[in-house]
Backbone as CSV, one residue per row, in Angstrom:
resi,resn,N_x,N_y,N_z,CA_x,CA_y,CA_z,C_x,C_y,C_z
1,UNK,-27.484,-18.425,26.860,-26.901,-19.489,26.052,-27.244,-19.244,24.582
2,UNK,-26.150,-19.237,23.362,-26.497,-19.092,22.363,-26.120,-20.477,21.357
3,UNK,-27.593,-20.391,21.286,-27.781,-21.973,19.995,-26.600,-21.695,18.725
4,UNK,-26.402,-22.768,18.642,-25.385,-22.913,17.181,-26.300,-21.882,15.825
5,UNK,-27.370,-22.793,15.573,-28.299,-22.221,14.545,-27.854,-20.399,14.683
6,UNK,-28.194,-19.324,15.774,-28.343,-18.708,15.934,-26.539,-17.534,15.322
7,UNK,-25.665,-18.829,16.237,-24.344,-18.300,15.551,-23.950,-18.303,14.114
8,UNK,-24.531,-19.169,13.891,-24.605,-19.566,12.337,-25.292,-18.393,11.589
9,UNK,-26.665,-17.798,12.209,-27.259,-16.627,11.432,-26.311,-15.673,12.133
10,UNK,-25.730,-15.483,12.941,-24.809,-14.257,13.370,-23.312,-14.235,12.187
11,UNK,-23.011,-15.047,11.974,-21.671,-14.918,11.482,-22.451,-14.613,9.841
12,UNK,-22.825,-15.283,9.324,-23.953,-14.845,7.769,-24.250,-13.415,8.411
13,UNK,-24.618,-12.641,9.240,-25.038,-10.948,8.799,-23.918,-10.608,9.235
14,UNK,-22.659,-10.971,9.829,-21.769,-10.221,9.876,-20.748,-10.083,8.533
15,UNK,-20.840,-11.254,8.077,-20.339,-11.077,6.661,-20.901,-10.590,6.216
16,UNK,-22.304,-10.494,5.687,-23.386,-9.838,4.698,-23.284,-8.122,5.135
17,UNK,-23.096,-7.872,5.846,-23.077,-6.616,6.892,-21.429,-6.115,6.292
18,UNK,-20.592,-6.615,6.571,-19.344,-6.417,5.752,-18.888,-6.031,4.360
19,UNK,-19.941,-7.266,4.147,-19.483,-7.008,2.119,-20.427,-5.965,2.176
20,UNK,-21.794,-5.560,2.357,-22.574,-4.429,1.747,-22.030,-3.375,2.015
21,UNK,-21.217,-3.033,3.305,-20.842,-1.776,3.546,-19.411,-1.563,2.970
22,UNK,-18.471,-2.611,2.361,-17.617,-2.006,1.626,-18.054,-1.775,0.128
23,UNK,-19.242,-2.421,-0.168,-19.877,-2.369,-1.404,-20.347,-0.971,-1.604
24,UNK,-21.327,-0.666,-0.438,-22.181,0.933,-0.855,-21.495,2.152,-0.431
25,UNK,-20.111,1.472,0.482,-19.287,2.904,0.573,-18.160,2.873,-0.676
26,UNK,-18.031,2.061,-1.561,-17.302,1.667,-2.689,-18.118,3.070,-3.941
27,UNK,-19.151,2.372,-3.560,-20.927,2.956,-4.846,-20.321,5.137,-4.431
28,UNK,-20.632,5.282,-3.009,-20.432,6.407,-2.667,-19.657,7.150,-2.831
29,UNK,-18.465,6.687,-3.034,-16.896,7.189,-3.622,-17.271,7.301,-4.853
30,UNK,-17.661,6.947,-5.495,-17.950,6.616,-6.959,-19.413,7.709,-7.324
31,UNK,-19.821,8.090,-6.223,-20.939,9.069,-6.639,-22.203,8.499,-7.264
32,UNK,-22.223,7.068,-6.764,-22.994,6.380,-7.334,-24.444,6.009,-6.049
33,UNK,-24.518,6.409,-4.848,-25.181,6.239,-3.489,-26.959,6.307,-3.614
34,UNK,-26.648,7.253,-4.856,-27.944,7.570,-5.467,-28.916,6.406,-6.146
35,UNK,-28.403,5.480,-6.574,-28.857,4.326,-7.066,-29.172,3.122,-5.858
36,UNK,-28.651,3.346,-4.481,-28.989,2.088,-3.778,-30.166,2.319,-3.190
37,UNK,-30.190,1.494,-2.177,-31.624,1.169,-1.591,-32.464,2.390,-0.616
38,UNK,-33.351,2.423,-0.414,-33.216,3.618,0.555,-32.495,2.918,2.024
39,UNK,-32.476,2.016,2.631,-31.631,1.678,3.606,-30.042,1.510,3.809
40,UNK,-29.588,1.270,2.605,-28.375,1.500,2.621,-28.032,2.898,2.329
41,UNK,-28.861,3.651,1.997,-28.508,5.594,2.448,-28.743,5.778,3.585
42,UNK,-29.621,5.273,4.328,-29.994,5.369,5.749,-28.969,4.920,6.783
43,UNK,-27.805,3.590,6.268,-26.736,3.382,6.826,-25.801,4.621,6.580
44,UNK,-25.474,4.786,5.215,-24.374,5.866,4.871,-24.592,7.136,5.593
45,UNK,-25.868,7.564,5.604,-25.694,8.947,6.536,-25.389,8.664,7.913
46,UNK,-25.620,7.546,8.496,-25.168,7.294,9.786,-23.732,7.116,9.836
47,UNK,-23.037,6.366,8.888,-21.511,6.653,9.229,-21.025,8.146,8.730
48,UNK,-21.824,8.992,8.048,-21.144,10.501,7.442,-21.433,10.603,8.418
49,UNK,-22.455,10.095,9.657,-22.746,11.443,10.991,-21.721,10.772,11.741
50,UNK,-21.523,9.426,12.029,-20.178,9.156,12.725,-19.180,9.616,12.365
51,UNK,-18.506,9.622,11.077,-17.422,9.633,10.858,-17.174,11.368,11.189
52,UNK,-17.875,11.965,11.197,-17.950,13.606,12.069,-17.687,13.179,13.632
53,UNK,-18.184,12.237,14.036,-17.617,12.549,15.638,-16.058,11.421,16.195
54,UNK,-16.011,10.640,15.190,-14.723,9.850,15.340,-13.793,9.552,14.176
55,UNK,-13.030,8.471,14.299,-11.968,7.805,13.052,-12.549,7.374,11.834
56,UNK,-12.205,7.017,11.101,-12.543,6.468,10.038,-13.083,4.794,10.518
57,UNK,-11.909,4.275,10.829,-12.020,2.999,11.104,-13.154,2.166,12.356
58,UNK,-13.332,3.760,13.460,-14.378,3.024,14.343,-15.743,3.906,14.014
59,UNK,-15.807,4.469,13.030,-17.092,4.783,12.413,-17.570,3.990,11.568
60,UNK,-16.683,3.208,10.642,-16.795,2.076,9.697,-17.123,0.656,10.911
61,UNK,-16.465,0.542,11.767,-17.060,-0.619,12.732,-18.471,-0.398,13.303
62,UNK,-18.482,0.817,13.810,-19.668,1.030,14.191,-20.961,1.198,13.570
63,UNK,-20.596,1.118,12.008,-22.087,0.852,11.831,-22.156,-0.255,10.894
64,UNK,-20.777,-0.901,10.685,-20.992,-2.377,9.922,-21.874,-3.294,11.874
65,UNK,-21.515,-2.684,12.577,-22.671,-3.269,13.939,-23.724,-3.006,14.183
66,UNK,-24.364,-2.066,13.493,-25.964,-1.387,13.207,-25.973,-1.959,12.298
67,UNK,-25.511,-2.525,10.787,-26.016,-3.561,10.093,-25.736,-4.737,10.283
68,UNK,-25.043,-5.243,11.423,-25.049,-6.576,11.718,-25.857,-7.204,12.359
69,UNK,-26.464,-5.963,13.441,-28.260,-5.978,14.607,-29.104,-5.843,13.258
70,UNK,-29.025,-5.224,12.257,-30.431,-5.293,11.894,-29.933,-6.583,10.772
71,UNK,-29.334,-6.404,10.282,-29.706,-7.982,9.280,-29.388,-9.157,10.396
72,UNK,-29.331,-9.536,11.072,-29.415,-10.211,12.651,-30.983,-10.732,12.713
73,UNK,-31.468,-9.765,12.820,-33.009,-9.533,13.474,-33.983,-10.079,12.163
74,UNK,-33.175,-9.495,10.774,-33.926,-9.889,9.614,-33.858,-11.597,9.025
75,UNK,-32.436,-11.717,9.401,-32.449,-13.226,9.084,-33.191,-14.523,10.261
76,UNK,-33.235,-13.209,10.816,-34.424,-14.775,11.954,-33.613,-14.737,13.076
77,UNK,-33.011,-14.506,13.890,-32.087,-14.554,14.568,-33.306,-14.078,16.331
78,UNK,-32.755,-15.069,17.131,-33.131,-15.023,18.096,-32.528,-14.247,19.679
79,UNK,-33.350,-13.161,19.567,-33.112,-12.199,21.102,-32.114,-11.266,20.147
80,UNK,-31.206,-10.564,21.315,-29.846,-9.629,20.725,-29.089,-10.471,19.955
81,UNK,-28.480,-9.956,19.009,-27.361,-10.328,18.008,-25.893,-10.336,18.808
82,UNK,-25.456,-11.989,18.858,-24.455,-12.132,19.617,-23.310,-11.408,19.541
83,UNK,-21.485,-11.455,20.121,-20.460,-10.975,19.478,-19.973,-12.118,18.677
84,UNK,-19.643,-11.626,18.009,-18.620,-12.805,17.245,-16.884,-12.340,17.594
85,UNK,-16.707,-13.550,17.187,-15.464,-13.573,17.753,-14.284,-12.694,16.954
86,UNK,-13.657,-12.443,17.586,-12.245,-10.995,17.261,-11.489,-11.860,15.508
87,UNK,-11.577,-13.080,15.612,-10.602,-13.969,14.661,-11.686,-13.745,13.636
88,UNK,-12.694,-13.116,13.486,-13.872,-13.291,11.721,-13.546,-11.897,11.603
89,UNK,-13.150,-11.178,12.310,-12.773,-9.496,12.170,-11.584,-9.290,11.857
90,UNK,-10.749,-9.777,11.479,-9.335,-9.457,11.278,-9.428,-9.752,9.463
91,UNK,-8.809,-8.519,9.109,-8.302,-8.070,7.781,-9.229,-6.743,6.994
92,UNK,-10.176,-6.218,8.382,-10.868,-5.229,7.783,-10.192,-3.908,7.426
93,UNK,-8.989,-3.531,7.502,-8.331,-2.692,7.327,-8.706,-2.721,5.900
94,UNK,-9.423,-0.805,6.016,-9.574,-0.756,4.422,-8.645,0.888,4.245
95,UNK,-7.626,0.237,3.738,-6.720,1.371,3.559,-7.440,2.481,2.190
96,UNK,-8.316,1.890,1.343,-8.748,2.163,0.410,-7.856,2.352,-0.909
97,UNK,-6.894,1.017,-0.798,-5.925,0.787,-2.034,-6.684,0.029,-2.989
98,UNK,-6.026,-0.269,-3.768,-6.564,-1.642,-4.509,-5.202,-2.999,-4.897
99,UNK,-5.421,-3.993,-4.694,-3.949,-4.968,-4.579,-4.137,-5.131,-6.250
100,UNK,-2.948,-4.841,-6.675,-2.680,-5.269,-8.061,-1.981,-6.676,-8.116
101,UNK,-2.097,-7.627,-8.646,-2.512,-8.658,-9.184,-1.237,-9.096,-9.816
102,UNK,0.003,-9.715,-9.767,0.982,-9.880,-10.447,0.410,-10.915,-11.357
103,UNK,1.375,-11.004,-12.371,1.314,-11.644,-13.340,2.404,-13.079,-13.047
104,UNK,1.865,-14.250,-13.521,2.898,-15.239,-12.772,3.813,-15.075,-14.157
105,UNK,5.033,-15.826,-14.079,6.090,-16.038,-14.987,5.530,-16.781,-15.737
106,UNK,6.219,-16.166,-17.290,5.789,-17.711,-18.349,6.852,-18.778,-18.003
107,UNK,6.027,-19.797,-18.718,6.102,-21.157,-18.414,7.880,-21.369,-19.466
108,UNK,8.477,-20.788,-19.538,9.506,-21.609,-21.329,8.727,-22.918,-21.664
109,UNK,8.721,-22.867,-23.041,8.636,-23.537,-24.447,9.115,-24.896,-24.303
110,UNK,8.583,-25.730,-24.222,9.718,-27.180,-24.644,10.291,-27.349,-25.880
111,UNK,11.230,-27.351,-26.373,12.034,-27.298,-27.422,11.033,-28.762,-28.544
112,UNK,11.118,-28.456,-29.504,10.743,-29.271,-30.393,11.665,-30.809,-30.797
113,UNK,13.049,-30.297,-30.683,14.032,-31.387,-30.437,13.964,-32.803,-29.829
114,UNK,13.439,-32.399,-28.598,12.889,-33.791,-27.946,12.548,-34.985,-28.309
115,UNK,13.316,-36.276,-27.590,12.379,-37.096,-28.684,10.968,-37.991,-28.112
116,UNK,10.565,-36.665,-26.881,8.872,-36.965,-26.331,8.144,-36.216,-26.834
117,UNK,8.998,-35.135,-27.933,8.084,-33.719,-28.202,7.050,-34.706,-29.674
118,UNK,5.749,-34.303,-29.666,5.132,-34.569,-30.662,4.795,-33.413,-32.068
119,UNK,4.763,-34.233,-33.028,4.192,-33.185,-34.162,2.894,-32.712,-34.389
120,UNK,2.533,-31.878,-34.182,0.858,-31.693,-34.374,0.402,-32.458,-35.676
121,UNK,-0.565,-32.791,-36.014,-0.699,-33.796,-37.442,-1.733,-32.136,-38.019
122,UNK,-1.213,-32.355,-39.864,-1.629,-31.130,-40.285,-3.283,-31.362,-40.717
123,UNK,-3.824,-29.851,-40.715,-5.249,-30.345,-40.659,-5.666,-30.629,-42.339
124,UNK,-4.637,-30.728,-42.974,-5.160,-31.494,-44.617,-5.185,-33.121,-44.315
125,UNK,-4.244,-33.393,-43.714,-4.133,-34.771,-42.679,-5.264,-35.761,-42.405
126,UNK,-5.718,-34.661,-41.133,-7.073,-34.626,-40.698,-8.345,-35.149,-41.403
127,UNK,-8.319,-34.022,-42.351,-9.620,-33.460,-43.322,-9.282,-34.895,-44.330
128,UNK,-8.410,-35.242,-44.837,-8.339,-36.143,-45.813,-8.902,-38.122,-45.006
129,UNK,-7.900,-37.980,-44.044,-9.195,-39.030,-43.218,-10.195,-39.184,-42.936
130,UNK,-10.925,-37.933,-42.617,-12.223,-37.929,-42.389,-13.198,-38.406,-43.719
131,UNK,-12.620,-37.760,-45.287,-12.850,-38.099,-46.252,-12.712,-39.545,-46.199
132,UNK,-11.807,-39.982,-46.038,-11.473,-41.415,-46.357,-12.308,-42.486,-45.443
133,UNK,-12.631,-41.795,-44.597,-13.882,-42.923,-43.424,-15.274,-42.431,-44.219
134,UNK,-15.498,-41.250,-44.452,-17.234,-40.968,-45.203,-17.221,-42.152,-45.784
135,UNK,-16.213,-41.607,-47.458,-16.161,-42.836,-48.299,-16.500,-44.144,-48.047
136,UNK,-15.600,-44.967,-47.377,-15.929,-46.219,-46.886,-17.317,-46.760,-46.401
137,UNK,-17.868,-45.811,-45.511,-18.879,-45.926,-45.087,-19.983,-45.647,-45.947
138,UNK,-20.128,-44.882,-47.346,-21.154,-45.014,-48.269,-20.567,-46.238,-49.010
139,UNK,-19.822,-46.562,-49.319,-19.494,-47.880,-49.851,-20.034,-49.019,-49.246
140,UNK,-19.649,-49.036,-47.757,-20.086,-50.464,-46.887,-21.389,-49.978,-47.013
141,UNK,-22.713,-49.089,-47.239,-23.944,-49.070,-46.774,-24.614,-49.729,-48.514
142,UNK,-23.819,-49.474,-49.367,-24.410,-49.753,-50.453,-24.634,-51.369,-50.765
């Protein structure tokens, strides 16, 4: 029987387990592997030794599940690290694109014509009221 609490720390290292390994295989492409932890090299050579005996995609599963048992075990997690369910796993397809980002449409201009459109008030406007309240107010203090 698995306690809620327990699913609760299972689904937290399976995400955490997720983002780090698209994070330090991100770092690795980038020639950057050299800067992480010594455990997250200790993961990466385990998927370079998987990814020698299988796919891309079930070498990448298989050891985002060696970091899901051990950050499992690290977050407190009680006995074996459960499965989680097939529906928190869907969208791991990492084609290794990047989604570019459209730009939404501009908004058009409301025409000035209108007769809801307002005039901005000019900032000599402004500045000259503000003068005109100081004033008053050293006057009323005197």
């Amino acid at each position: 029987m698995i306690k809620a609490a327990d699913m609760l720390i299972a689904r937290r290292a399976d995400t955490r387990a997720r983002a780090d390994f698209a994070t330090w295989k991100m770092m690795a492409k980038l020639n950057g592997a050299s800067a992480l932890p010594p455990e997250a090299q200790n993961f990466l050579e385990s998927y370079k030794t998987m990814l020698a005996q299988m796919g891309e995609a079930d070498a990448s599963e298989a050891t985002i599940q060696l970091m899901y048992k051990s950050y499992y075990a690290e977050m407190g997690g009680a006995g074996t690290a459960p499965e989680i369910p097939a529906r928190a796993r869907e969208g791991t397809n990492d084609t290794g694109n990047v989604t570019a980002f459209r730009r939404l449409p501009n908004k058009p201009k409301q025409g000035a014509s209108g007769p809801a459109a307002k005039r901005p008030l000019p900032v000599a406007l402004i500045f000259g009221c503000l003068v005109v309240v100081y004033v008053a107010i050293r006057m009323y203090w005197r």
